[in-house]
Backbone bond lengths (Angstrom), bond angles and torsions (degrees), N, CA, C in turn:
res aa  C-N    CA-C-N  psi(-1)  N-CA   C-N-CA  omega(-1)  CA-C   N-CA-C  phi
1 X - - - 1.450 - - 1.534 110.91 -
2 X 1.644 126.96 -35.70 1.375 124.27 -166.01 1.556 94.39 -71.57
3 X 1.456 122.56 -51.72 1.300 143.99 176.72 1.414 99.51 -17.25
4 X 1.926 109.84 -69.79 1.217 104.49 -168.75 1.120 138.93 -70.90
5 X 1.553 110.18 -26.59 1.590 128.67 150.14 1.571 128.48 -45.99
6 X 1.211 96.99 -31.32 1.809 95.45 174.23 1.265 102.71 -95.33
7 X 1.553 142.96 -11.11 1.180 130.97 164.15 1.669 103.10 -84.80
8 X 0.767 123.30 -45.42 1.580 112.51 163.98 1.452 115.86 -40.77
9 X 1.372 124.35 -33.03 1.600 110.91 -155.88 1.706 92.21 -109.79
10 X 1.458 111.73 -0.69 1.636 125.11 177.99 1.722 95.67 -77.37
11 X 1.251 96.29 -74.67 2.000 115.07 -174.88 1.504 112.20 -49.83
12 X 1.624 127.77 -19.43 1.696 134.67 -138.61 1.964 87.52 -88.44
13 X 1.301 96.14 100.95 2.098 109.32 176.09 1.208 106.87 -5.44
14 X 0.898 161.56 109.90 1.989 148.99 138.49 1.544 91.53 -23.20
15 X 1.260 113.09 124.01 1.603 155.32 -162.83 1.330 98.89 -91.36
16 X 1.474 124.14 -44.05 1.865 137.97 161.59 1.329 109.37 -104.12
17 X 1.028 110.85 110.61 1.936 102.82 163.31 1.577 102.66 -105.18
18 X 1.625 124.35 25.45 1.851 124.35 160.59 1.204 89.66 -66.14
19 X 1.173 137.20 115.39 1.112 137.24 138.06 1.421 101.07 -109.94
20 X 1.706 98.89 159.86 1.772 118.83 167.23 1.324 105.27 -168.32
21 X 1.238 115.75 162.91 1.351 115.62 -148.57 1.766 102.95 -87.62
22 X 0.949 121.25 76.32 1.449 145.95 -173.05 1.345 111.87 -173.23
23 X 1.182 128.93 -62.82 1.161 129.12 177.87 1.253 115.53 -165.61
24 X 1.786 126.77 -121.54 1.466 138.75 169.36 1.133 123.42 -102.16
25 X 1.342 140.55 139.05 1.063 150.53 145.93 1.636 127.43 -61.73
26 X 1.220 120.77 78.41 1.829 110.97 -171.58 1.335 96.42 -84.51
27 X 1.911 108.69 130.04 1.591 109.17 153.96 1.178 106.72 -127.15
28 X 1.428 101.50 141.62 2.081 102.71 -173.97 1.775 86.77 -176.61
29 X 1.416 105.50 174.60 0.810 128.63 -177.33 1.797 103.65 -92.61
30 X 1.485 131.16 146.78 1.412 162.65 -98.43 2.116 78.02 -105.22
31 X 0.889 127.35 -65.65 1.649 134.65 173.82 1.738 80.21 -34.25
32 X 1.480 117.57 -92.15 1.399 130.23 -145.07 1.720 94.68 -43.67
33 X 1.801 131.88 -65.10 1.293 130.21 169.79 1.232 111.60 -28.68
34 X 1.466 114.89 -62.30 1.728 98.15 -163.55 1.474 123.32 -65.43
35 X 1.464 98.89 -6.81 1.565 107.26 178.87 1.217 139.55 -90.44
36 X 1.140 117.13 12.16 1.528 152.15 -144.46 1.449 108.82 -110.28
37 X 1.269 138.36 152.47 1.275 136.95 156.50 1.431 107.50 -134.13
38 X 1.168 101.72 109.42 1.693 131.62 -154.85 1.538 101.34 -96.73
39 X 1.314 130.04 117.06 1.666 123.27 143.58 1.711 118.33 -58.88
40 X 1.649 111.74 150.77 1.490 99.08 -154.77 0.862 126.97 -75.10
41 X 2.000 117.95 -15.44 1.236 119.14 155.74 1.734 138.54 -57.64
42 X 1.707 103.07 5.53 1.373 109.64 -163.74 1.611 91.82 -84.59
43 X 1.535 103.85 170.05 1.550 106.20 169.49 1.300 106.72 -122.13
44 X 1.161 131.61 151.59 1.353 140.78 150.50 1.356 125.33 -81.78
45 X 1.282 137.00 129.19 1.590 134.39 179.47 1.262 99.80 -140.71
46 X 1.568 116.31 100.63 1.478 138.27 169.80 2.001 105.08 -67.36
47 X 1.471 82.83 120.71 1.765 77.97 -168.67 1.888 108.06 -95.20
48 X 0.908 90.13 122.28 1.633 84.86 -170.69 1.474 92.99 -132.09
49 X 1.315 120.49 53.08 1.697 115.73 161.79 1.982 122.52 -78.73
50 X 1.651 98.21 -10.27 1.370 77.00 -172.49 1.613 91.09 -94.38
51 X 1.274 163.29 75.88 1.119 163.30 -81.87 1.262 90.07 155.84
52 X 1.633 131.87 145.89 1.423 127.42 160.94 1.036 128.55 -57.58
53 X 1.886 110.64 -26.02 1.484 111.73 145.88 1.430 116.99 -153.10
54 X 2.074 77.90 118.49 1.332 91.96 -175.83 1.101 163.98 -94.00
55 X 1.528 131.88 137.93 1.315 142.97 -138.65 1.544 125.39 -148.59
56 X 1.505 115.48 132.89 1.428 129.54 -160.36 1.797 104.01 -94.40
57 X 0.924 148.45 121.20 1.678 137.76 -139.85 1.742 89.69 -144.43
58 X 1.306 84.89 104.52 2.063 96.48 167.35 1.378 108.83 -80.53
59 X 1.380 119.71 88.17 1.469 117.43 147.07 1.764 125.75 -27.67
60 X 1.671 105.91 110.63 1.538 94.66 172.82 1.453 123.77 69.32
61 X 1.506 103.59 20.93 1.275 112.10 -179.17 1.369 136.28 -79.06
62 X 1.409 104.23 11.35 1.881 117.56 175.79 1.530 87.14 -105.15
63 X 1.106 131.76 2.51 1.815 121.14 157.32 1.401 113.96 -51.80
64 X 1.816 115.41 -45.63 1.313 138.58 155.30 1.323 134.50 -51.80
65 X 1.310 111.54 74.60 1.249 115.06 -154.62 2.176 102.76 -109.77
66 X 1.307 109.69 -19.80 1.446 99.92 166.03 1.576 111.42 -87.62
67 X 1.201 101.26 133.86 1.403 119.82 173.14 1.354 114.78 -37.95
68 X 1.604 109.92 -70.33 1.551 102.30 -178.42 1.246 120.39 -55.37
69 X 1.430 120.11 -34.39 2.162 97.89 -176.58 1.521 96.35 -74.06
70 X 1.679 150.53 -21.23 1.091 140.01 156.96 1.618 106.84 -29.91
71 X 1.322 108.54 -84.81 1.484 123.39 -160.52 1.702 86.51 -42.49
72 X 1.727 136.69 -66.46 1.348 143.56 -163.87 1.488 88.82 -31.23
73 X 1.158 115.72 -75.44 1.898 146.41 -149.99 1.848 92.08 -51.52
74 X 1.273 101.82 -54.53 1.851 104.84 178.58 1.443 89.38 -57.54
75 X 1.094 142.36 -77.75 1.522 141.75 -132.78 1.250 103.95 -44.68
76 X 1.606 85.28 -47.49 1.829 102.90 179.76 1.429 115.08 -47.32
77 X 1.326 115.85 -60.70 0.964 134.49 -176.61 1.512 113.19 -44.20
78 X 1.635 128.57 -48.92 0.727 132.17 -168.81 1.470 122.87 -83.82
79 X 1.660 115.25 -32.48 1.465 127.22 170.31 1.750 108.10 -72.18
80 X 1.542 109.39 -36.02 1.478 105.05 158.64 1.708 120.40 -36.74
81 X 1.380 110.19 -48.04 1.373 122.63 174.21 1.321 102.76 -46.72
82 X 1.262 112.92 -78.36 1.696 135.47 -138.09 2.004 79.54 -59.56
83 X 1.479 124.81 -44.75 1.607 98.94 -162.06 1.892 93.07 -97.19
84 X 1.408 136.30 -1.39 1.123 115.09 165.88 1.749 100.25 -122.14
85 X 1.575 100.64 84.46 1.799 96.46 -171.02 1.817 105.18 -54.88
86 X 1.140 117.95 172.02 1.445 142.05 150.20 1.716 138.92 -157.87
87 X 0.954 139.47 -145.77 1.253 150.61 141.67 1.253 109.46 -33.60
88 X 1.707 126.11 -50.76 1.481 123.73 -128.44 1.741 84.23 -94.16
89 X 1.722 100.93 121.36 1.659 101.50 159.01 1.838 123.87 -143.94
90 X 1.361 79.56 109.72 1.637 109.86 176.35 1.577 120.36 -99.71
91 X 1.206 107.89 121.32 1.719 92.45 165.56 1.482 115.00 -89.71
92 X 1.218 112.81 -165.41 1.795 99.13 -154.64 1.549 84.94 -93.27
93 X 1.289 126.78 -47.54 1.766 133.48 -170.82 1.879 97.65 -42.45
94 X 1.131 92.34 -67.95 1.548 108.41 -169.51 2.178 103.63 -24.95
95 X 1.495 92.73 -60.02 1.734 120.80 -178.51 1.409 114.68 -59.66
96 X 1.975 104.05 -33.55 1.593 84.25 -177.68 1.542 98.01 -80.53
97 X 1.458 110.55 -34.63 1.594 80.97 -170.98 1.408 126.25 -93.32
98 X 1.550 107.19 20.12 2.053 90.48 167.92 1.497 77.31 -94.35
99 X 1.414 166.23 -8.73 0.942 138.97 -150.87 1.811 102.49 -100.07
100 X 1.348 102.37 -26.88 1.493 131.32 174.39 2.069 98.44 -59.99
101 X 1.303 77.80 -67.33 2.112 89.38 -165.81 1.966 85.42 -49.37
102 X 1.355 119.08 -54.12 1.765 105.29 -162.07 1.569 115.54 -56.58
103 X 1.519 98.43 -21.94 1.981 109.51 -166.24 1.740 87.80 -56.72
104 X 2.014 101.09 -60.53 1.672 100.03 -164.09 0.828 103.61 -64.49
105 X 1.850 146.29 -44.77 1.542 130.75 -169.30 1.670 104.27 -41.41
106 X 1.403 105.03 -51.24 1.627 109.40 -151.94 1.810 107.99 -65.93
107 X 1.419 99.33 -42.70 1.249 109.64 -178.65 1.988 109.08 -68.15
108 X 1.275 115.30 -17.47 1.604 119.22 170.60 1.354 118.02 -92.82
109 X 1.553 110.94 17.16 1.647 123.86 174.36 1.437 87.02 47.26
110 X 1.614 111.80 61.77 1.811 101.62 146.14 1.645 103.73 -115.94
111 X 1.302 102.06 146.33 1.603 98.50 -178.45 1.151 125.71 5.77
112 X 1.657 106.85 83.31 1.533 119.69 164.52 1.563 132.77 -33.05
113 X 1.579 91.45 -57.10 1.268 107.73 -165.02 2.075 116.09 -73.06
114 X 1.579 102.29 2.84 1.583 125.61 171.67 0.887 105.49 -89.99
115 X 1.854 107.42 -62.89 1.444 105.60 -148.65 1.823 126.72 -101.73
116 X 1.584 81.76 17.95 1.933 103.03 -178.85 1.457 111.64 -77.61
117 X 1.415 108.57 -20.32 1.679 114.41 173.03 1.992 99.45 -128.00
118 X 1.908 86.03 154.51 1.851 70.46 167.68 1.407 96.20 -128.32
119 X 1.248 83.64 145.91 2.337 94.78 163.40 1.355 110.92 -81.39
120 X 0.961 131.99 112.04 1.599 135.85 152.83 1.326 106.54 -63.37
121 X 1.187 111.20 75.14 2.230 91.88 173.89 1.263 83.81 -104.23
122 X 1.700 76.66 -174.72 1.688 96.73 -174.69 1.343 116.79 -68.10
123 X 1.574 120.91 -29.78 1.493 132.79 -148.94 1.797 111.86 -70.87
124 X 1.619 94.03 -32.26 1.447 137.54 -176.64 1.214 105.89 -64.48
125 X 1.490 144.57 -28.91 1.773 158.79 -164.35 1.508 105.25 -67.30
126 X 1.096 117.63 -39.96 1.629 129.86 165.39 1.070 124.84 -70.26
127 X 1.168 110.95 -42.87 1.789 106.66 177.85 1.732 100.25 -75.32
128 X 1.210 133.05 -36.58 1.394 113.39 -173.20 1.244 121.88 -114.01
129 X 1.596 120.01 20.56 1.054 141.42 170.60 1.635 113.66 -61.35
């Protein structure tokens, strides 16, 4: 019986396949995040694309301060799209750099409490295009 239980909990789907080479990528809606018990390298991405305008929101995202797991974390972000399409359209350039401009706001003590997470909405594609 133990046998079969540890082959069950061996075989049991990965529940997240965000991976990046740090840790996990969680995307779900704001219930599913808060419910989570996250290691600190994990990220959270509150999905709020069906929104009137819609937008993917990195919790705590000036924690992310090397470029490359950014660019990883977008990719994610973006192939997440391509197999659950919606509304939400970002190109990846556009994302690294408002996600880039929020790291320096936050780190120049300008409005913390904005620029500690970023919204990728759609509205946003122009300004960092």
């Amino acid at each position: 019986m133990i046998i079969f239980l540890i082959i069950i909990y061996l075989i049991k789907p990965n529940s997240n396949p965000n991976k990046y080479s740090k840790g996990q990528v969680y995307i779900g809606n704001k219930k599913y995040l808060d419910g989570l018990h996250v290691n600190q390298k994990d990220v959270l991405v509150e999905d709020q694309r069906n929104n009137s305008n819609p937008n993917m929101k990195i919790r705590n995202s000036y924690l992310i301060t090397d470029e490359s797991d950014r660019k990883e974390i977008i990719k994610i972000l973006y192939n997440y799209e391509k197999k659950h399409p919606s509304r939400w359209n970002r190109s990846i350039k556009s994302m690294e750099r408002e996600w880039e401009a929020h790291n320096t706001l936050y780190y120049l003590n300008y409005k913390k409490n904005h620029t500690a997470d970023v919204d990728l909405d759609n509205n946003d594609e122009n300004n960092y295009k």
